[in-house]
Every structure is written in structure tokens, then in C-alpha cells.
N, C-alpha and C positions, 0 to 999 in steps of 0.2 A: 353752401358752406364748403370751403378750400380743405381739402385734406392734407397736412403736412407731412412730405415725404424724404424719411430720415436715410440719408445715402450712406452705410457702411463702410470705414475706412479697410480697402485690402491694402496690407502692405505687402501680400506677398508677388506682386510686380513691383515694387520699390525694393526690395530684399533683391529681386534677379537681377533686376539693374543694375543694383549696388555692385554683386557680384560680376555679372560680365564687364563690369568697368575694372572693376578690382582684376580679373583676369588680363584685360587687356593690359594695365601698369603692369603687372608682373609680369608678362611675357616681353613688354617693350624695356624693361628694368635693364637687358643685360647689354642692348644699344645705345640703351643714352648715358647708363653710368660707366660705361669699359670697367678699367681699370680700378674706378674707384670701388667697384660693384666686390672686388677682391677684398682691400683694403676696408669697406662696412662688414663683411661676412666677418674676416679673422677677428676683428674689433667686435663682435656679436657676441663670436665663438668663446673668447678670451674673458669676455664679463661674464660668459653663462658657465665658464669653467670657476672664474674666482667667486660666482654666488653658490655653487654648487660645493666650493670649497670651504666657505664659510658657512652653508648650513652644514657640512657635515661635523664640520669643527662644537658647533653650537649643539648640534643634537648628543655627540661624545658628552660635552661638558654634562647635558641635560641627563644623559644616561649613565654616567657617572658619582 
């Protein structure tokens, strides 16, 4: 009689992978975008400022 032998999924080499791939795009991020790499940050900066502005706006209302 065959014993069936149940192989454990590890994802945590899928998870390191994931990361040092992840590490390497962001270190090569500032070669391949130049200029535009400016241009995405302020355009980042600029929505997390007007969401930031909007919830405080929203939380006044709420606390009012």
C-alpha cells in the first residue's frame, strides 16, 4: 500500500523573492524613470495632501 505524501506549501521563499525583486525595481526606479520619477512623487505628494484635506474637512463636519 502507497502512502500519500502531502508537500506543504512554504510561501515564505515566494514572499523573499517577491521582495528582493521588489527591491531591485525600486532601486532601478530612479534610472529608468529620470525625470518623470520627480514629476510621479509631487503628483503622489499632491493627492495625499488633497486626501488628507478632505478627510479633515469631513471629520470637522463629523465633529461638529
Amino acid at each position: 500500500m502507497k502512502k500519500l505524501v502531502v508537500k506543504k506549501f512554504d510561501a515564505s521563499t515566494l514572499i523573499s523573492n517577491l521582495l528582493i525583486v521588489a527591491a531591485a525595481v525600486a532601486a532601478s526606479a530612479p534610472m529608468l524613470l529620470g525625470e518623470r520619477l520627480v514629476l510621479i512623487a509631487s503628483g503622489a505628494v499632491r493627492q495625499g495632501a488633497i486626501l488628507l484635506q478632505e478627510f479633515s474637512v469631513s471629520l470637522q463636519k463629523l465633529l461638529s
